[in-house]
C-alpha positions in Angstrom: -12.2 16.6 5.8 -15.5 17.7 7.1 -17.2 19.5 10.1 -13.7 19.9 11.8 -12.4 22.9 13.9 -9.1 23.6 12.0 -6.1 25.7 13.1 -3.9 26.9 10.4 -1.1 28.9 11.6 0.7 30.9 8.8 -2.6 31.0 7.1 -2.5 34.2 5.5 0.7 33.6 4.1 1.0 31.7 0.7 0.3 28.6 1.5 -1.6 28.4 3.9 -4.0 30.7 2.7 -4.3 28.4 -0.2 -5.0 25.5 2.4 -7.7 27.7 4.9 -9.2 28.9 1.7 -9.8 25.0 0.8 -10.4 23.6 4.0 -13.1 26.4 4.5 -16.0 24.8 1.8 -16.8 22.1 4.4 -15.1 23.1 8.0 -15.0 25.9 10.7 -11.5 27.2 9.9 -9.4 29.7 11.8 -5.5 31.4 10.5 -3.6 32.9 12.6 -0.6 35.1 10.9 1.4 37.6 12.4 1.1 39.0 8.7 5.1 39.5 8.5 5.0 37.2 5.6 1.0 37.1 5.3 -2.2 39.2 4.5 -5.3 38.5 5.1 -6.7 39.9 1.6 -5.5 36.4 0.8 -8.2 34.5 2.7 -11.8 33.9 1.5 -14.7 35.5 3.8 -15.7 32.2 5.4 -12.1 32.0 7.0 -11.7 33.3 10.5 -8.5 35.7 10.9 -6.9 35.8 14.0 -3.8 38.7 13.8 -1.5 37.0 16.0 2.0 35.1 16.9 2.6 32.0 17.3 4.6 32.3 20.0 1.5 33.9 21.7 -0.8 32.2 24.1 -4.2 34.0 23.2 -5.2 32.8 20.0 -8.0 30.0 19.5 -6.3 26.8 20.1 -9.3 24.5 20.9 -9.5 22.6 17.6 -9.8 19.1 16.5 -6.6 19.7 13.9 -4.0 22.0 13.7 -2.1 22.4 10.4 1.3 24.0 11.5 2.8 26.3 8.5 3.8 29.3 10.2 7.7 30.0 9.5 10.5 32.5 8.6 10.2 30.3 5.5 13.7 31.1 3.7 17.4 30.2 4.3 18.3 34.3 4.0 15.9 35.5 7.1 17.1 32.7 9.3 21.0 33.9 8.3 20.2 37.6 8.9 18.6 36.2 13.0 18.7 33.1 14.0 17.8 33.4 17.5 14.6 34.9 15.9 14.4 32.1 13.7 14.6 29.6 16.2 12.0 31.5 18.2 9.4 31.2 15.3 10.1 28.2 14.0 11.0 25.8 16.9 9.0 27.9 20.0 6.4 28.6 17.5 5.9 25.1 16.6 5.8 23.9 20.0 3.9 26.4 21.5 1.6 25.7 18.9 0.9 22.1 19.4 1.2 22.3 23.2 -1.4 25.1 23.5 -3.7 22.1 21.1 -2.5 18.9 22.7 -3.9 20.7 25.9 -7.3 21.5 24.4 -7.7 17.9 23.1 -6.4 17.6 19.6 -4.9 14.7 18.5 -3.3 15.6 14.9 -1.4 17.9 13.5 0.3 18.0 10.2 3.4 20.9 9.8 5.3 22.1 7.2 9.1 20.7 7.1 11.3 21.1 4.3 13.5 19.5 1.6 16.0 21.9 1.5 17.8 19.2 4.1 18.6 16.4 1.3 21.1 18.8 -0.8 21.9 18.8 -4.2 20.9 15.3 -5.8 19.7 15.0 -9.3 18.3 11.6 -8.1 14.8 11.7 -6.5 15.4 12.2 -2.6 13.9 9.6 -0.3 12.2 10.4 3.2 14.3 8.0 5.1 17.9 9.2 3.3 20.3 10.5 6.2 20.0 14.6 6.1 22.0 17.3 7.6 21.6 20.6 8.7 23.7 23.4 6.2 22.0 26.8 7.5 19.8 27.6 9.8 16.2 27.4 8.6 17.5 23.7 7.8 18.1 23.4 11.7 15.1 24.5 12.6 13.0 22.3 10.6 14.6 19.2 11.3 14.6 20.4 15.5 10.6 20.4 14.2 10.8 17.0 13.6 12.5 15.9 16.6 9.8 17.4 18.0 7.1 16.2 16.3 8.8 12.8 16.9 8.3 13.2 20.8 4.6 14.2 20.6 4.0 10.7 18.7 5.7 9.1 21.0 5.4 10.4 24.4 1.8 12.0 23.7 0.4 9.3 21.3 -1.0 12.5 18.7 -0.7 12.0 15.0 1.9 14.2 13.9 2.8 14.5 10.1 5.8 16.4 8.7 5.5 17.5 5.4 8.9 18.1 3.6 7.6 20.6 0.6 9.9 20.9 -2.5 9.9 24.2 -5.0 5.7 25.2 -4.1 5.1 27.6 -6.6 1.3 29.6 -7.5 2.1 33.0 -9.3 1.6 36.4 -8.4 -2.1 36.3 -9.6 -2.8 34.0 -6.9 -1.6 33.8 -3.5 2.1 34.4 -3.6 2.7 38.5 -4.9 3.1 39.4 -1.2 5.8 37.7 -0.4 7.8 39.5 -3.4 11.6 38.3 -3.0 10.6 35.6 -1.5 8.1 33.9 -3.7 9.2 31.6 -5.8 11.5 31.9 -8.9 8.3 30.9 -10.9 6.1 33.9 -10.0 9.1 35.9 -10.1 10.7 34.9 -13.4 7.2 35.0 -14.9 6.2 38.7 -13.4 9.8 40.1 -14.7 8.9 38.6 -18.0 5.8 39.6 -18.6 6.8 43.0 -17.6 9.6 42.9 -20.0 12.6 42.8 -17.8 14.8 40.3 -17.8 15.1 37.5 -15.3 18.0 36.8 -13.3 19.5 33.5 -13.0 22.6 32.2 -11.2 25.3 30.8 -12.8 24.7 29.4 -15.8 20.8 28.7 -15.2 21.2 24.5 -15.3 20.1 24.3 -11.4 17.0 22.0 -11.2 13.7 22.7 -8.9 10.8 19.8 -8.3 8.2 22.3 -9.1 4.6 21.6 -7.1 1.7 23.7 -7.4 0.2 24.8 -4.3 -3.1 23.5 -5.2 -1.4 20.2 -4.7 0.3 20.6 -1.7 -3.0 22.1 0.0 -4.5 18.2 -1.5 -1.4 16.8 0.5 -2.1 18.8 4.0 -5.5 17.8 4.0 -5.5 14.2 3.1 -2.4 13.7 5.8 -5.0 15.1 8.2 -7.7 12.8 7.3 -5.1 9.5 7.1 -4.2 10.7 10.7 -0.3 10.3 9.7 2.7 10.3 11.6 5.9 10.4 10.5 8.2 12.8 7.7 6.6 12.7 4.1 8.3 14.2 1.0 5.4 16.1 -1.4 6.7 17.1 -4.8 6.0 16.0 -8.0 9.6 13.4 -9.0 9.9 16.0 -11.7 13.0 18.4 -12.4 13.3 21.3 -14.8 16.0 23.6 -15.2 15.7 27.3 -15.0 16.5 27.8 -18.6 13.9 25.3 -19.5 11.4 27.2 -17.2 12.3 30.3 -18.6 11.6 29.2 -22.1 8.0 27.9 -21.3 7.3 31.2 -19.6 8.4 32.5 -22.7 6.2 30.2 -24.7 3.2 30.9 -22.3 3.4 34.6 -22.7 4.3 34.6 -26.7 7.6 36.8 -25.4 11.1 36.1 -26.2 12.8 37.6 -23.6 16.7 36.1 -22.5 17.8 35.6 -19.0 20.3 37.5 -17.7 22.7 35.3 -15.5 24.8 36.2 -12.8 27.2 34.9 -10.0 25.5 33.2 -7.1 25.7 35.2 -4.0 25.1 31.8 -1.3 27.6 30.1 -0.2 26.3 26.5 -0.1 23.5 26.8 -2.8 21.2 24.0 -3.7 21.6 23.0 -7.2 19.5 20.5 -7.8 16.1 19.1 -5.9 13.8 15.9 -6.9 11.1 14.5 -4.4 10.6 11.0 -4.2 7.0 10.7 -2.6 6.3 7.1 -2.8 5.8 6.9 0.9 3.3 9.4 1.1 1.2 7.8 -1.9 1.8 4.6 -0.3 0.4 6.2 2.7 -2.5 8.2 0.9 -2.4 7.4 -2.5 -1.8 10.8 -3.2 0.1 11.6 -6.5 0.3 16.1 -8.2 -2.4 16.6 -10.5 -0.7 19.4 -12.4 1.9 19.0 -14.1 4.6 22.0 -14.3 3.7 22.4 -18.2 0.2 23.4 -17.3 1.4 25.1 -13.9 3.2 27.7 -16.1 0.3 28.2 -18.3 -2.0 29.3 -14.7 0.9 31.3 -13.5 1.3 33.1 -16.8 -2.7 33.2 -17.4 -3.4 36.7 -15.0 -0.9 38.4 -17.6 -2.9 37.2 -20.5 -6.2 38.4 -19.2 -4.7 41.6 -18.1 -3.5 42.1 -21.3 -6.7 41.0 -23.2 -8.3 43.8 -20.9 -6.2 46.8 -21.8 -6.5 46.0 -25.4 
């Protein structure tokens, strides 16, 4: 992408910060956050911030793509409001494109999710029948319904990204979102602190782990393909906890033990693999990092900091 007017909502949060950030080398680049889940300390200096909702109807919208990643982004906000949650995440998302479609713009690409395909130890195809189990499920698949009228009545190019486990560290993007970043950065940050993570149940539970810098790859390129449709992005990769724990371990030099406990969800997803054929059909996009050397970058800030205070 080049010499484009880009909106990314959410983008001082994880990331979409990473995306802006990216997206900000070669194009005029605006993020709007409300910064509940978002800072702008995240965002380079040749990003434009824009403090604001996205159920508002004052910030920039004239812009030839919007990249729609703003969200109550986990299943435990939605449970504690979900009348808020459907505000952000359905309103929001229409407001959003509305407020564009009206200024001109023709594509948008949004963040869905995968949390919608269950438990399967298989990798989960795009066009597999889903359900909705909570309520952040709901409102991303309502996003994709959607999404699925502005192709259709409004002709736009509208691409639904369903993420699997995105993951960065805290030394990058992702320490502000603290209980809600990923069991990557936080497993990592509690071991190289010398605590002991905690794992539910028994710590088998797989994740599809995809770096960010990956995903931010996938935004941009569905952009530039002009997409429509729903795309899984994830890596057709599963590691256990346990196994992730042990190449934290292995990263850091420590040799510190899990502690596991009882699962407090009902409902909890126990297993996750993308299968993103569609969208490398679609793109030829495939990750470039694999989760090996993913640990290694989230682990690598604890290193240096060490190195330092030595």
């Amino acid at each position: 992408m080049n010499g484009q007017r880009v909106l990314v909502t959410g983008g001082a949060g994880f990331i979409g910060s990473n995306l802006a950030n990216r997206l900000a080398a070669n194009n005029d680049v605006i993020a709007v956050d409300d910064t509940y889940l978002g800072t702008p300390e995240n965002l380079d200096d040749d990003v434009e911030f824009v403090e604001a909702s996205v159920l508002d109807d004052d910030y920039p919208a004239d812009v030839d793509v919007v990249f729609h990643l703003a969200a109550l982004s986990s299943r435990n906000m939605h449970e504690s409001d979900p009348q808020r949650g459907c505000r952000v995440n359905v309103e929001g998302f229409v407001n959003t494109v509305e407020r564009a479609r009206e200024e001109g713009c023709d594509t948008v690409v949004y963040a869905s999710t995968s949390s919608i395909y269950g438990s399967r130890t298989e990798p989960s195809p795009v066009d597999m029948d889903v359900e909705a189990h909570t309520a952040y499920e709901a409102s991303k698949l309502a996003r994709e319904r959607y999404a699925e009228y502005y192709a259709n009545h409004h002709d736009m190019n509208v691409a639904g990204l369903r993420f699997f486990s995105v993951y960065q560290g805290f030394g990058g993007n992702e320490q502000h979102k603290g209980e809600y970043a990923n069991t990557v950065a936080q497993f990592a940050d509690a071991i190289a602190n010398g605590e002991a993570p905690e794992l539910f149940g028994d710590g088998t539970q797989t994740r599809d782990f995809t770096h960010v810098s990956d995903v931010a790859r996938a935004c941009e390129l569905a952009a530039d393909e002009k997409l429509t449709g729903v795309f899984n992005v994830g890596t057709e990769e599963a590691y256990s906890f346990n196994e992730m724990v042990a190449m934290i371990n292995d990263a850091l030099g420590t040799d510190i033990d899990p502690e596991y406990i009882e699962c407090p969800f009902d409902g909890y997803v126990h297993d996750t693999m993308a299968d993103y054929s569609a969208f490398h059909d679609a793109t030829g996009w495939e990750p470039q990092i694999g989760f090996e050397e993913g640990v290694e970058r989230v682990c690598r800030p604890y290193l240096e900091d060490a190195t330092e205070t030595n």
